[in-house]
MARLUMTOR-896292 format. One record per residue (C-alpha): residue in one letter; z, x, y; residue number from 0. Coordinates in nm, 2 decimals, padded with zeros to 4 digits. Example, Ala and Ser with C-alpha at 12.3 -4.5 7.8 and 13.67 -1.06 7.14 Angstrom:
2
+----+--------+--------+--------+-----+
: aa :     pz :     px :     py :   i :
+----+--------+--------+--------+-----+
:  A :  00.78 :  01.23 : -00.45 :   0 :
:  S :  00.71 :  01.37 : -00.11 :   1 :
+----+--------+--------+--------+-----+
This chain:
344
+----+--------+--------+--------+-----+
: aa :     pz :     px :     py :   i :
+----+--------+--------+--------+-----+
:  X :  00.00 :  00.00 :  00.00 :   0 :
:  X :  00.07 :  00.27 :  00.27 :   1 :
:  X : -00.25 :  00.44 :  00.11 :   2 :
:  X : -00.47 :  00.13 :  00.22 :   3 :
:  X : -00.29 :  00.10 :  00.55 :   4 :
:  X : -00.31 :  00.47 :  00.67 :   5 :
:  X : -00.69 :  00.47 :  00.57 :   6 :
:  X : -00.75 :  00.10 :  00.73 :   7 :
:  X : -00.60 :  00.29 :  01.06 :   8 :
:  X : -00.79 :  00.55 :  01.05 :   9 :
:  X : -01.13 :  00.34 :  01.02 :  10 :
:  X : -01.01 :  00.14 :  01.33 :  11 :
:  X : -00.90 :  00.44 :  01.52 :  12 :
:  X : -01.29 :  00.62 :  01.47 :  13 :
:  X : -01.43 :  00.27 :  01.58 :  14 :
:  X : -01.24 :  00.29 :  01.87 :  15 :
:  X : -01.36 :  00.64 :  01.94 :  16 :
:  X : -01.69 :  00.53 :  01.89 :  17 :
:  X : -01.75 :  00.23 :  02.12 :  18 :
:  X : -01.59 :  00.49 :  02.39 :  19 :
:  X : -01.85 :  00.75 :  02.34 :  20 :
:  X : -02.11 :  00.48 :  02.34 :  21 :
:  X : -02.01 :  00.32 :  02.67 :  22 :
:  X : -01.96 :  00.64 :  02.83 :  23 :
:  X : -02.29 :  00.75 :  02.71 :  24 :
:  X : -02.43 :  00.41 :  02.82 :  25 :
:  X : -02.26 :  00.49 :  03.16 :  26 :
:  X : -02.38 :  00.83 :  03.22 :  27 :
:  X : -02.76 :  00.68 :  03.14 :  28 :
:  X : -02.74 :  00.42 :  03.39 :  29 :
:  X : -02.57 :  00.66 :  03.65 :  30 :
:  X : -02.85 :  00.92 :  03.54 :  31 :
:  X : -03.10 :  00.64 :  03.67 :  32 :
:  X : -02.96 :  00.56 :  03.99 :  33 :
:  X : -02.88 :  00.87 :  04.07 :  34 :
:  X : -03.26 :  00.99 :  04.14 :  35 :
:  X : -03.36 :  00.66 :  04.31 :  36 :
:  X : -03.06 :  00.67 :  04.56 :  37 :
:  X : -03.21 :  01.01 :  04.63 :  38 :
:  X : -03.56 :  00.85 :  04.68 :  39 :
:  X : -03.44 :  00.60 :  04.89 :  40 :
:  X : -03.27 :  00.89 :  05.12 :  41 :
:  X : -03.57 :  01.12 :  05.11 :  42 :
:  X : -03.77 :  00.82 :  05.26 :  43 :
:  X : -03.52 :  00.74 :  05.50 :  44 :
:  X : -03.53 :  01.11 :  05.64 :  45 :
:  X : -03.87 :  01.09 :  05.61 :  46 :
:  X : -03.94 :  00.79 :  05.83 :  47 :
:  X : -03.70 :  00.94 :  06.11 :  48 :
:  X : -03.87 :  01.25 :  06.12 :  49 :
:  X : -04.20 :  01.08 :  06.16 :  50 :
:  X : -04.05 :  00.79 :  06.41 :  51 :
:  X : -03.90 :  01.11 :  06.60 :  52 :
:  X : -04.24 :  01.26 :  06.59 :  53 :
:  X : -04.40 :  00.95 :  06.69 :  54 :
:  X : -04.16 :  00.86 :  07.02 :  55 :
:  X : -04.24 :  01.21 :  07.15 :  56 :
:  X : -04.63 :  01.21 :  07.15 :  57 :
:  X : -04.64 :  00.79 :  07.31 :  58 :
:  X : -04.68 :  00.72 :  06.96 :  59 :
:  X : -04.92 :  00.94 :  06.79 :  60 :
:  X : -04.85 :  01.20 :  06.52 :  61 :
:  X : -05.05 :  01.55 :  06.55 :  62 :
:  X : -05.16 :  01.68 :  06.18 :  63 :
:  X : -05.26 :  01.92 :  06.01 :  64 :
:  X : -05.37 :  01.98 :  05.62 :  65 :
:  X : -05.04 :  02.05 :  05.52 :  66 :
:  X : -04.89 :  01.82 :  05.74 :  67 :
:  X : -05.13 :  01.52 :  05.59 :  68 :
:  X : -05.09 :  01.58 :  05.27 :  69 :
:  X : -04.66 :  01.53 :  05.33 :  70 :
:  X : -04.68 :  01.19 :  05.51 :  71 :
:  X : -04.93 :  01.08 :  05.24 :  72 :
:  X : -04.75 :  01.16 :  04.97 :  73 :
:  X : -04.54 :  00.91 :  04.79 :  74 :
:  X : -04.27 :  00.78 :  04.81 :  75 :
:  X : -04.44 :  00.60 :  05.12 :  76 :
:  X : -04.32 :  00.26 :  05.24 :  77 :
:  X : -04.50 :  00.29 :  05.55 :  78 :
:  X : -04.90 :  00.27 :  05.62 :  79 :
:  X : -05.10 :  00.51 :  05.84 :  80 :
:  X : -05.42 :  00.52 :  06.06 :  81 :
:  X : -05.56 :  00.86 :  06.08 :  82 :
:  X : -05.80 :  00.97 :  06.34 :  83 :
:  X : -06.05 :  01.27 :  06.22 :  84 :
:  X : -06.16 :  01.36 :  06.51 :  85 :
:  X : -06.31 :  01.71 :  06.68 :  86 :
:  X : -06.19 :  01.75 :  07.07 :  87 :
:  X : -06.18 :  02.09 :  07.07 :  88 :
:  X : -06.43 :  02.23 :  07.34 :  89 :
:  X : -06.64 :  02.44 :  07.11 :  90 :
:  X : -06.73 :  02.07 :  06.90 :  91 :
:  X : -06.86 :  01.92 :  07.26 :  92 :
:  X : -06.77 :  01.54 :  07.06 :  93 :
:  X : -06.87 :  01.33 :  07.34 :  94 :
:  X : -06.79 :  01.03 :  07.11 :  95 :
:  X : -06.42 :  01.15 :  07.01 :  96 :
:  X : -06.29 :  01.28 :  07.35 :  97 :
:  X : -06.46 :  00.89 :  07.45 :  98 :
:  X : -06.23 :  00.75 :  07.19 :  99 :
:  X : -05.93 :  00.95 :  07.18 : 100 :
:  X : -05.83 :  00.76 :  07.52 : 101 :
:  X : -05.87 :  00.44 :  07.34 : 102 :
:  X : -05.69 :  00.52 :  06.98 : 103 :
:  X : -05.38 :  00.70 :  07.21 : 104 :
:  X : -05.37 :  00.35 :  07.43 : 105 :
:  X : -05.32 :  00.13 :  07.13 : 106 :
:  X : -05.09 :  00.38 :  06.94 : 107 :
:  X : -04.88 :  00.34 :  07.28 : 108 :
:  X : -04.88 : -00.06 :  07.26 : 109 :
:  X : -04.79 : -00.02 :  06.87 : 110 :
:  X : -04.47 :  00.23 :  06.97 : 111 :
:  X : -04.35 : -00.05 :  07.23 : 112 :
:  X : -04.28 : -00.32 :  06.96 : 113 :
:  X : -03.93 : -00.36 :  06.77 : 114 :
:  X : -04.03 : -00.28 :  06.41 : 115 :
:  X : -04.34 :  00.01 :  06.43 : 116 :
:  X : -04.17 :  00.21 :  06.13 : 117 :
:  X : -04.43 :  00.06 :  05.90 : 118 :
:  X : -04.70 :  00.19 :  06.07 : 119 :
:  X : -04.78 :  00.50 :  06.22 : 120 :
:  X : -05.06 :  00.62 :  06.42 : 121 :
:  X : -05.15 :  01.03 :  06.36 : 122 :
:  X : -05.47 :  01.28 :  06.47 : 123 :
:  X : -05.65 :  01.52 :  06.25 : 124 :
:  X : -05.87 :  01.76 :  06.43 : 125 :
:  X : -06.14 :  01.93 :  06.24 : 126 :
:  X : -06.01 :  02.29 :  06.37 : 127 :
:  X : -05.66 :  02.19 :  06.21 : 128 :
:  X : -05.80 :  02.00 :  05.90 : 129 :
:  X : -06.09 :  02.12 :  05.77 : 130 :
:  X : -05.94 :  02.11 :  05.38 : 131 :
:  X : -05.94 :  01.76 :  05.46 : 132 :
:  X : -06.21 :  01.68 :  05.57 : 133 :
:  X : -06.36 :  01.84 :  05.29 : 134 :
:  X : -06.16 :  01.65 :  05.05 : 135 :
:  X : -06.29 :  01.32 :  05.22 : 136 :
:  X : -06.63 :  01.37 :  05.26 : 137 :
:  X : -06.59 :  01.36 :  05.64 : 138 :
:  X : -06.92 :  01.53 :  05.78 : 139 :
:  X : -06.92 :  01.34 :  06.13 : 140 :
:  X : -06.67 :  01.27 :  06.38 : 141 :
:  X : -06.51 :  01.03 :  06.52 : 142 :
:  X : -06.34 :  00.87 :  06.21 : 143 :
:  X : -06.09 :  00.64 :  06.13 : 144 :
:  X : -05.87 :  00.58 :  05.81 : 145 :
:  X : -05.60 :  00.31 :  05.76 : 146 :
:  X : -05.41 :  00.34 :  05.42 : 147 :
:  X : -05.20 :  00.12 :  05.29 : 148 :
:  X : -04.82 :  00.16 :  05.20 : 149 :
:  X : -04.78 :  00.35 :  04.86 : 150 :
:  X : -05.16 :  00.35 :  04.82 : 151 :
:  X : -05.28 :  00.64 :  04.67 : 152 :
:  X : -05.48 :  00.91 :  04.88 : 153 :
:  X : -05.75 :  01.00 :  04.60 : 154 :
:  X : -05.90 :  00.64 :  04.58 : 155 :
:  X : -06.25 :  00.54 :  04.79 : 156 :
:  X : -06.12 :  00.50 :  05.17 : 157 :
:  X : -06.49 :  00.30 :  05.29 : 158 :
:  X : -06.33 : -00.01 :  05.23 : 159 :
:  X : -06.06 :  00.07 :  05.57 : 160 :
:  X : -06.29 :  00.29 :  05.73 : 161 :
:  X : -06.34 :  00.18 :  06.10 : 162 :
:  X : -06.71 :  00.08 :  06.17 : 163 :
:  X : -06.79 :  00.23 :  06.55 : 164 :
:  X : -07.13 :  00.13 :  06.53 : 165 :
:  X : -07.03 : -00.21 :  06.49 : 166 :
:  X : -06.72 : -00.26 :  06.69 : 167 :
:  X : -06.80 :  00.02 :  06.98 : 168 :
:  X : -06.55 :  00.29 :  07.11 : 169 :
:  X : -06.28 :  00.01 :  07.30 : 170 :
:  X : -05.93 : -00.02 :  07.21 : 171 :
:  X : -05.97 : -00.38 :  07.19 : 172 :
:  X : -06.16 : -00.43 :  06.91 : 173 :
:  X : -05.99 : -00.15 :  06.73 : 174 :
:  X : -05.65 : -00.33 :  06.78 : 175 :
:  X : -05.81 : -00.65 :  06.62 : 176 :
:  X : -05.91 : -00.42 :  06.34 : 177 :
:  X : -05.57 : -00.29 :  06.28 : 178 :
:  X : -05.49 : -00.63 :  06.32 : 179 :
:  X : -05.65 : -00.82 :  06.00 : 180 :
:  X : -05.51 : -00.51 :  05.80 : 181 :
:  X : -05.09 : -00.49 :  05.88 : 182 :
:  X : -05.10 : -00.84 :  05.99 : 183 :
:  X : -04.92 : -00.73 :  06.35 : 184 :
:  X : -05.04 : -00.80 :  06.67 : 185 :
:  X : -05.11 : -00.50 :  06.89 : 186 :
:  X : -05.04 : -00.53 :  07.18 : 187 :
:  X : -05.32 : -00.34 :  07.45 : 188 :
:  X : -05.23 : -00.25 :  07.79 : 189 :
:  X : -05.47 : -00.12 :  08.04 : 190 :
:  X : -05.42 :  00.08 :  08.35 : 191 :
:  X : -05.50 : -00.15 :  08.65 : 192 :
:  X : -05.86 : -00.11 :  08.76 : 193 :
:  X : -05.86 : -00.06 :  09.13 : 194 :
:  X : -06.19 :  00.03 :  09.15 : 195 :
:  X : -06.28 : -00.29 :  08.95 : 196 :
:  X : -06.05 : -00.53 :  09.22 : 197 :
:  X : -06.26 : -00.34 :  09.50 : 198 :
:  X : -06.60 : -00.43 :  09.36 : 199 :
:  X : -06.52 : -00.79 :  09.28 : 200 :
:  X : -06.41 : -00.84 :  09.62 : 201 :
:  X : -06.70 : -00.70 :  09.81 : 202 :
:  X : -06.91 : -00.89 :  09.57 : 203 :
:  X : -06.72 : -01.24 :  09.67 : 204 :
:  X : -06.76 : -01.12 :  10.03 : 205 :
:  X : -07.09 : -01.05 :  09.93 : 206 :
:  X : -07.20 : -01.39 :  09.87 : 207 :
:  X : -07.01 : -01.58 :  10.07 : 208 :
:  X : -07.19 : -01.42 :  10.34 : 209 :
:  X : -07.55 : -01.46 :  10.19 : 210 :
:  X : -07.45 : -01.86 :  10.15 : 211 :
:  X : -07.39 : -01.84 :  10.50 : 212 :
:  X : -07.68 : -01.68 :  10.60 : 213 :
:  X : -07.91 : -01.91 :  10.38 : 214 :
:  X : -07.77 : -02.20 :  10.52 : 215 :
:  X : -07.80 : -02.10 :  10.88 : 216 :
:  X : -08.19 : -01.88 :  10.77 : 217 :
:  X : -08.29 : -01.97 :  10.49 : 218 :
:  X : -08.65 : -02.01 :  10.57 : 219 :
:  X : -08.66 : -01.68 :  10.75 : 220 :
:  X : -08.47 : -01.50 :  10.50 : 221 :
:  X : -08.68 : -01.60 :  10.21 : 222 :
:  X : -09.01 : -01.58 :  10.45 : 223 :
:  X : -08.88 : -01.22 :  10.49 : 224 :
:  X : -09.06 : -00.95 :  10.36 : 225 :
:  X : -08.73 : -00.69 :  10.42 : 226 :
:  X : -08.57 : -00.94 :  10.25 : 227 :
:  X : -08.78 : -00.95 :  09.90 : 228 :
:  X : -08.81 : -00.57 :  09.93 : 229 :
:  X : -08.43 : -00.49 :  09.97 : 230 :
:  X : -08.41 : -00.71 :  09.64 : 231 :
:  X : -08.68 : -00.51 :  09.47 : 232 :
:  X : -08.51 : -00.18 :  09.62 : 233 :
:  X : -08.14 : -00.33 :  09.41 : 234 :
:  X : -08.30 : -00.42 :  09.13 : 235 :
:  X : -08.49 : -00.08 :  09.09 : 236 :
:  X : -08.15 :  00.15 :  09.12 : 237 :
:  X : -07.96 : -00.07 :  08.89 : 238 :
:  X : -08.21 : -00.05 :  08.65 : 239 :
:  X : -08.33 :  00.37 :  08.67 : 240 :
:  X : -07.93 :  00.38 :  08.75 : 241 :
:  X : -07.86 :  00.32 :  08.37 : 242 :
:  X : -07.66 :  00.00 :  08.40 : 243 :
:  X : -07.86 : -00.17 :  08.12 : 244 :
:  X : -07.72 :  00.10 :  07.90 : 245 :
:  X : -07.40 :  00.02 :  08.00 : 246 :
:  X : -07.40 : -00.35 :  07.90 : 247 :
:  X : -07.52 : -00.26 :  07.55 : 248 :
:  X : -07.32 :  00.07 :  07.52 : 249 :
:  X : -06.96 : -00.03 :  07.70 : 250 :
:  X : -06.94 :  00.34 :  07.78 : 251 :
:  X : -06.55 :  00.43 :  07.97 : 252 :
:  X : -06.57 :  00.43 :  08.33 : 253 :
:  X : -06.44 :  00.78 :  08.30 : 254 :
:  X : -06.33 :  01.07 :  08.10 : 255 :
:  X : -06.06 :  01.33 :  08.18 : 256 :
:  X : -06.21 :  01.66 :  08.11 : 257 :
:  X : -06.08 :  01.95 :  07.88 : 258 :
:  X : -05.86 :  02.14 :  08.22 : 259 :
:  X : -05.69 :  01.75 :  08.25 : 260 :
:  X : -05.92 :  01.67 :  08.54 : 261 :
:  X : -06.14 :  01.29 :  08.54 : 262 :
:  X : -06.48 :  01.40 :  08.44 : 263 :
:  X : -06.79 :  01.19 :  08.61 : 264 :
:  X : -07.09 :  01.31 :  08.44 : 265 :
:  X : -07.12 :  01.32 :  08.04 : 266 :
:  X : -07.31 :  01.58 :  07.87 : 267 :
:  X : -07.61 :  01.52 :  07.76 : 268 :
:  X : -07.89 :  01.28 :  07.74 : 269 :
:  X : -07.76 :  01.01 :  07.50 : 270 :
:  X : -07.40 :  00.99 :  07.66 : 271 :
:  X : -07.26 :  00.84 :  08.01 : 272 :
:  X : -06.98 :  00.70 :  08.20 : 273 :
:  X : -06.99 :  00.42 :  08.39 : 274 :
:  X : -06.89 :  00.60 :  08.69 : 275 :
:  X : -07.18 :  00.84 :  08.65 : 276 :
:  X : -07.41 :  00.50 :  08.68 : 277 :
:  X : -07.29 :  00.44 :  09.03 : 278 :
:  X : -07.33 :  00.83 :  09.12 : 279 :
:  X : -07.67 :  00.79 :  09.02 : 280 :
:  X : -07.75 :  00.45 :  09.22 : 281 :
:  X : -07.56 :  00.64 :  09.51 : 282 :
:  X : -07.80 :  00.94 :  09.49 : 283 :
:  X : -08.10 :  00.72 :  09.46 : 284 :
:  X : -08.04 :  00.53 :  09.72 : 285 :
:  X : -07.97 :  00.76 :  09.96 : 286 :
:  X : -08.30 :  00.95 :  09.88 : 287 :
:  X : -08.46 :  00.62 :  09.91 : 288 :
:  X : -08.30 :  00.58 :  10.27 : 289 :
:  X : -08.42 :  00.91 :  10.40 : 290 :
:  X : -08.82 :  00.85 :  10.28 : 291 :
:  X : -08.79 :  00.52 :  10.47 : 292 :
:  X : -08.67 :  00.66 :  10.75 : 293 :
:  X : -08.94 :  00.94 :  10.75 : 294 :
:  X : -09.20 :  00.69 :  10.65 : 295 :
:  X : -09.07 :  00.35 :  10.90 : 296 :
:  X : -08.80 :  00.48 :  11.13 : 297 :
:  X : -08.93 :  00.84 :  11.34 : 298 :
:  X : -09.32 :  00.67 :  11.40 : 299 :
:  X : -09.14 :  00.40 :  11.61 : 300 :
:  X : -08.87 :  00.62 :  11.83 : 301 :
:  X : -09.08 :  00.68 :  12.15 : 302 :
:  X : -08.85 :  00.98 :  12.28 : 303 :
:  X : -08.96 :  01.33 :  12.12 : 304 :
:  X : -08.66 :  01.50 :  12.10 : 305 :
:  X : -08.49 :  01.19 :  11.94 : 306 :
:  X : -08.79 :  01.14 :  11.69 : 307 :
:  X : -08.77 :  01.55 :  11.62 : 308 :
:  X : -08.35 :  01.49 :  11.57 : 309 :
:  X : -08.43 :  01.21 :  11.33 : 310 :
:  X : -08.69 :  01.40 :  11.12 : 311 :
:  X : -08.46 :  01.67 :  11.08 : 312 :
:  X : -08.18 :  01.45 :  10.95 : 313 :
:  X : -08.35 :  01.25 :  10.71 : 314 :
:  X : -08.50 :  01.61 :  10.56 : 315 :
:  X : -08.22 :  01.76 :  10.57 : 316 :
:  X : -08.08 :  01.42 :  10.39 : 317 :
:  X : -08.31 :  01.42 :  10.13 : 318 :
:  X : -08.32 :  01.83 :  10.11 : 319 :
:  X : -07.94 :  01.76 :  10.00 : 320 :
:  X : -07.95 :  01.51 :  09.75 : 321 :
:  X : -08.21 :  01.60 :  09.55 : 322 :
:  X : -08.02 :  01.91 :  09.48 : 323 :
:  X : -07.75 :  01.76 :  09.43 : 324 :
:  X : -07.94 :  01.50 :  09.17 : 325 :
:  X : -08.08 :  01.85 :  08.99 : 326 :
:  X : -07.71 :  01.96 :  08.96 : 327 :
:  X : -07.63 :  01.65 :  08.79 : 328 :
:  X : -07.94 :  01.71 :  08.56 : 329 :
:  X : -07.81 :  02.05 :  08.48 : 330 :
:  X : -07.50 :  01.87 :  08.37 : 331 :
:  X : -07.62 :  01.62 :  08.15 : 332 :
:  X : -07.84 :  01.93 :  07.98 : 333 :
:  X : -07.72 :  02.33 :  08.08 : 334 :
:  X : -08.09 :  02.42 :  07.97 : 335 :
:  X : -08.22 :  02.25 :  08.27 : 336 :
:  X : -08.41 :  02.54 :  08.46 : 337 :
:  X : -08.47 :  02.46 :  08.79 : 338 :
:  X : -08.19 :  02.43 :  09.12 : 339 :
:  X : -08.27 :  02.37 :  09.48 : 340 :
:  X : -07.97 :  02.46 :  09.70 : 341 :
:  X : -07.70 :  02.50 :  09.45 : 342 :
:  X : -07.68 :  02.75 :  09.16 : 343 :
+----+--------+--------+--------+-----+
């Protein structure tokens, strides 16, 4: 009897042992678990600082490079990203991407002003600080844009988020709306104020407020005017040879701030301009156009010689000017262009 009750002890008592190794086994396995997915978790938390810290320093846009890339891509990534290839150094001479750097910055900046931006970020890869990959994408042209989507993986076919320029243009608008069907956020796209656009819609409501006036008071003589048709022809002719046509197809930016930080009026070459370089060119015309009339209408009817000589000299000297100043602006649009007048 004491036989059968020592060994019935000793069965329970290696039970016992064994449920404890088993649950602290069991224990240990499920701590094993959580313990690298706690450390995820934290990694991506430090993660999304560094790049929100990043982010609120450059008004909302990342700089990268190859190594650089490759860290915010890889996973874990709870958080999407719009990358810009681009080329703006000055030895590329990307008229497209320093037209839409401007553009992509202004939207990044409305994306950093709303309450949650972690889940998106806006960053920039230039080709001088990238070129690994933009080899790895394919990227043989520039600008470019790429939106990938949280935890998406970086080796898949990115056509399908590629931003079409040729169809949607180089304005921060339509590229907001882009963004916009893909995270589902509004953003938001403030513009400096245009001053110069206030100015020109006033003087055009002057404009014709004063032409209703006259018609109603002239009309017969104004339309029975021959200066009249011909100062309409003369409009019609500088907006056109001016390049505003071009502008209403292309939306080109009034302006672009040069390489040293200053505004830059004239694009290079012959396929590229600013809308500011239109009304240059309308200005230049014009004036030329004003000192041939004078020489051709004005100096036959003055009467005095010595005024008539004064005048002849002016309007030369006039059109003498501007044309070489409308040479220097072709040796802007193309360095090759041979010829000057009064400037080298």
């Amino acid at each position: 009897m004491a036989v059968i009750s020592r060994t019935l002890f000793l069965t329970l008592l290696l039970a016992l042992v064994a449920f404890l190794s088993a649950s602290s086994s069991s224990t240990s396995s499920l701590f094993a678990h959580a313990q690298p997915q706690n450390d995820n978790e934290a990694l991506l938390q430090k993660k999304v600082a560094r790049l929100e810290a990043k982010a609120v320093k450059n008004k909302g846009v990342i700089q990268l490079d190859s190594l650089a890339f490759e860290d915010v891509m890889a996973k874990p990534r709870n958080y999407s990203m719009v990358v810009l290839f681009t080329a703006i150094s000055p030895e590329f001479n990307c008229v497209p991407c320093l037209n839409f750097d401007p553009e992509y910055k202004m939207v990044a900046a409305g994306w950093s002003k709303l309450a949650n931006k972690s889940q998106l970020f806006f960053s920039i890869l230039d080709f001088k600080a990238g070129q690994a990959i933009f080899q790895k994408f394919g990227m043989n042209s520039a600008p470019s844009v790429l939106y990938f989507p949280a935890s998406s993986s970086i080796s898949g076919d990115p056509s399908q988020d590629r931003y079409d320029f040729g169809k949607s243009g180089f304005q921060a608008e339509p590229f907001a709306a882009w963004l916009q069907a893909r995270s589902g956020v509004r953003v938001p796209v403030q513009r400096p104020f245009d001053f110069m656009g206030l100015a020109v819609k006033v003087l055009g409501t002057f404009t014709a407020v004063f032409s209703v006036i006259l018609f109603v008071r002239k009309g017969r003589k104004i339309f029975g005017s021959k200066y009249f048709w011909s100062t309409i022809s003369m409009i019609i002719i500088f907006v056109m040879i001016s390049g505003h046509m071009w502008n209403q197809i292309r939306n080109p930016p009034y302006s672009m701030p040069s390489q040293q930080g200053r505004s830059g009026f004239i694009a290079s070459g012959f396929q590229n301009q600013f809308g500011l370089e239109t009304q240059i060119i309308a200005v230049l015309y014009s004036l030329l156009t004003g000192a041939a009339i004078g020489l051709i209408a004005v100096v036959p009817r003055i009467e005095n010689p010595v005024g008539q000589r004064a005048t002849v000299w002016v309007c030369m000297g006039m059109f003498t000017l501007v044309f070489s100043i409308l040479i220097q602006v072709f040796k802007l649009k193309n360095p090759g262009y041979p010829f000057t007048l009064m400037f080298r």
